[in-house]
C-alpha positions in Angstrom: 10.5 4.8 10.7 8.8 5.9 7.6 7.4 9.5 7.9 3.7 9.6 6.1 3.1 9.6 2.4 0.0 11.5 2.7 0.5 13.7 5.6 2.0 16.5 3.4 2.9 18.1 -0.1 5.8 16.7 -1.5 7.8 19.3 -1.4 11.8 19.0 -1.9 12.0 18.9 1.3 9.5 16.7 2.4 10.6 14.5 -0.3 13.9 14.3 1.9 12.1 13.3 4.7 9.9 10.2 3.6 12.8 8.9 1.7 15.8 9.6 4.7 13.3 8.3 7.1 12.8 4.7 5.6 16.3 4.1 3.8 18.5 5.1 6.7 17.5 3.4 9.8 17.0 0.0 6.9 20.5 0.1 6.1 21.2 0.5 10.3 19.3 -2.8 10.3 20.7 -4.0 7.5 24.1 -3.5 8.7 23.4 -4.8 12.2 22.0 -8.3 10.7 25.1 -8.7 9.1 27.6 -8.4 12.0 25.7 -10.6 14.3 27.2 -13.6 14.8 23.6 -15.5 15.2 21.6 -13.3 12.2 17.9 -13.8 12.8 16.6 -16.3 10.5 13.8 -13.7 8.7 13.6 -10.1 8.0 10.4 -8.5 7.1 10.5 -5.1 5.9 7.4 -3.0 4.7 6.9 -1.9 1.5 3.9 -0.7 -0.6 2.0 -1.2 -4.0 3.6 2.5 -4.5 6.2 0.4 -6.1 4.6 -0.1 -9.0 3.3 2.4 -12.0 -0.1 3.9 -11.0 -2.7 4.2 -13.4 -5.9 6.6 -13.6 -8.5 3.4 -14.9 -8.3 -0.1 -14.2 -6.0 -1.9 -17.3 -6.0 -5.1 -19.0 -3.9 -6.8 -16.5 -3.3 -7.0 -13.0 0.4 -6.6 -11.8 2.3 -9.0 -10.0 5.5 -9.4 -8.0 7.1 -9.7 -11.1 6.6 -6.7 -12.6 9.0 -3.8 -12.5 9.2 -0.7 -10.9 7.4 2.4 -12.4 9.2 5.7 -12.8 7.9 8.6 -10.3 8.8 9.6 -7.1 6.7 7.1 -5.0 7.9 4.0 -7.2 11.7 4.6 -6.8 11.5 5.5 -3.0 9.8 2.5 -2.7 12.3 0.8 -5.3 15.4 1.9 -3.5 13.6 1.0 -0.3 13.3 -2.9 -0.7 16.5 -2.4 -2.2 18.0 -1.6 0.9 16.2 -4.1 2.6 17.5 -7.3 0.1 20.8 -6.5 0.4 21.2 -8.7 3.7 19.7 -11.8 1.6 22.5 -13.2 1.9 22.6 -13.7 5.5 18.9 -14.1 6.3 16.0 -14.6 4.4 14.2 -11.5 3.5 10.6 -10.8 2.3 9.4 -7.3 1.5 5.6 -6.5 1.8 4.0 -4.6 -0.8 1.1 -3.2 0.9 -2.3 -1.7 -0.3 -4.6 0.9 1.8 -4.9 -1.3 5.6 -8.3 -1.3 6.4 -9.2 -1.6 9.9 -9.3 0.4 13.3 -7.4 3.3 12.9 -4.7 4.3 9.5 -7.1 5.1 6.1 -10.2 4.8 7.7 -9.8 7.0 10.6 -8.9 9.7 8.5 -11.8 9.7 6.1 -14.5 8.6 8.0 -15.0 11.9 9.6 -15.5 13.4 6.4 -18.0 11.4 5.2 -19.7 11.2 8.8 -20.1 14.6 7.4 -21.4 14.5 4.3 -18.2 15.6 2.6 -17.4 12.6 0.9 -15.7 12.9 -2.5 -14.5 11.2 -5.4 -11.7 12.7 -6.8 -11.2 12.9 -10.7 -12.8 9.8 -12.9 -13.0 7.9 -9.8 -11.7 4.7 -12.2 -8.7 4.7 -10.6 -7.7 0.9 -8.9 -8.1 0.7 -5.5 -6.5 -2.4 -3.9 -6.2 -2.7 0.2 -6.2 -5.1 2.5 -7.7 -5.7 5.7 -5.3 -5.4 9.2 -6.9 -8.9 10.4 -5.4 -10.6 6.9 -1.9 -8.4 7.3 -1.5 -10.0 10.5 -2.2 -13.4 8.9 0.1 -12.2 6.4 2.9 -12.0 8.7 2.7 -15.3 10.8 2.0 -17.3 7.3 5.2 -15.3 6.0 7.2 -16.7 9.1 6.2 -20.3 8.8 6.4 -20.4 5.6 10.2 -20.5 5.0 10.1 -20.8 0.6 8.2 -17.5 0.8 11.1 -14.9 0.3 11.6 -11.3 -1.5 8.2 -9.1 -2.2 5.0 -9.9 -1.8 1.7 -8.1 -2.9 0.2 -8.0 0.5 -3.6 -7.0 -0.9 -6.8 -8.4 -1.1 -7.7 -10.2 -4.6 -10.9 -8.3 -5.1 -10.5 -5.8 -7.8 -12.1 -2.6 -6.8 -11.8 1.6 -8.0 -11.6 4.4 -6.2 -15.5 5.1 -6.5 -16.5 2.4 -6.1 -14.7 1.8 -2.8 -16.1 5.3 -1.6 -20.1 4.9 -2.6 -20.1 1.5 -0.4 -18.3 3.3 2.5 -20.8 6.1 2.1 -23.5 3.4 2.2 -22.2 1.9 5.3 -22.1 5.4 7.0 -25.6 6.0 5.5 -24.1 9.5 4.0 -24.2 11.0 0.5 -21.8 10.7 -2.3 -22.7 13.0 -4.6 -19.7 15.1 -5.4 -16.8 14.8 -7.5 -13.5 16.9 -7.2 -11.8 17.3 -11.1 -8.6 16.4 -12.0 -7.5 19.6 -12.6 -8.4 20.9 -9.4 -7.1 17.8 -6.9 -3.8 18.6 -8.8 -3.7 22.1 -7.8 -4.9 21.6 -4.5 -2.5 19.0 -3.3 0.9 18.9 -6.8 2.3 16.1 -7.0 0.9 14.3 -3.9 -2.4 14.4 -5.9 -1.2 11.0 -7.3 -2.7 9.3 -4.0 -6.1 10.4 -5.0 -6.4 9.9 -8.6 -4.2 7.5 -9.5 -3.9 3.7 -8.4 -2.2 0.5 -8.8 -4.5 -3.2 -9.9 -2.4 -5.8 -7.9 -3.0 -9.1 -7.1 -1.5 -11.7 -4.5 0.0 -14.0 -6.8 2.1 -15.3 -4.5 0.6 -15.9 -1.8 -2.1 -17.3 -3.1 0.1 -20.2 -4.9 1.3 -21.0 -1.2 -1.8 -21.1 -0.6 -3.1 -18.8 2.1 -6.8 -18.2 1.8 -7.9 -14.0 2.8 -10.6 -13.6 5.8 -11.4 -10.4 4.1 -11.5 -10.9 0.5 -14.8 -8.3 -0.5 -14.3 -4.9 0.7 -18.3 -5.1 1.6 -17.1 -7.4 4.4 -13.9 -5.4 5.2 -15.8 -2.5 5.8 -18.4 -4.0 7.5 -15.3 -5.1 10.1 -13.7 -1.8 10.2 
């Protein structure tokens, strides 16, 4: 469920497949949850930061769960996603999880590290770009404070609330793997090396965790220093 973002150009096709492959087995969930004659009391379905309008340099103001959708491709699947998802709120409670880049064993990290390992670590276009994640220790958290906590409903930034960008985030990962970071790939030529999907590398999103931290739940991880360090 959920083919990967980053796995491929977006191509028509492939466009197809990352949106088929999250909307359709939703609404079989969505439609299950509502015949049941015992619903289950929660349903948490995955989202992503996507959801909002990226940005090439960190702005004025970080976004919250209250700001709207953007207007490209990644922003309405993920619009249309939790969508989906909210339409059995009235029959169970529903929380969508807008989640940043998981840090951890394995997902992000796994693929770049290798490349770095290497040498071959880049930052692609200004490099200002927000970079917001979230360790998989704190998303686990996340998701047992999200069950107990019963007022917590509809979408929630699941990020750290350290604001970070893209190079920054890359010259302490090369500092961890004690590797140079001395390259930087231009706009121009990320674009016509990977179209449209190019927007994972140059472009970002500065969110915070508004509401979770209001209900209070405090992150384990809340530097990326430390995430990384743990990773």
């Amino acid at each position: 469920m959920g083919a990967s973002i980053g796995d491929k150009r977006w191509t028509s096709e492939r466009k197809k497949i990352l949106t088929e492959s999250r909307i359709l087995p939703t609404q079989l969930i969505v439609q299950a949850i509502k015949q049941c004659k015992a619903p289950p009391k929660l349903l948490i379905n995955a989202s992503a930061i996507g959801f909002y309008e990226p940005t090439n340099h960190m702005p004025r103001k970080a976004l919250t769960e209250s700001d709207p959708a953007g207007n490209g491709f990644l922003c309405q699947l993920f619009k249309t996603w939790e969508e989906t998802a909210l339409e059995a709120k009235n029959v169970t409670r529903v929380v969508v999880l807008r989640l940043g880049i998981v840090l951890g064993d394995g997902g992000f990290l796994k693929k770049v590290t290798p490349v770095f390992k290497l040498g071959l670590g880049v930052i692609f276009g200004n490099g200002q770009a927000p970079f917001c994640w979230i360790h998989s220790t704190d998303l686990c958290r996340i998701v047992s404070f999200v069950i107990h906590e019963p007022t917590l409903s509809g979408p929630i930034n699941a990020v750290s609330p350290e604001a970070s960008t893209s190079e920054l985030f890359f010259t302490q990962l090369a500092k961890k793997l004690k590797r140079p970071l001395f390259l930087r790939l231009p706009e121009w030529l990320v674009k016509w090396m990977f179209g449209e999907m190019s927007e994972l590398l140059l472009m970002g999103q500065w969110v915070v965790p508004e509401k979770l931290t209001a209900h209070g739940f405090v992150f384990n991880y809340s530097l990326s220093k430390s995430a990384l360090r743990d990773s």
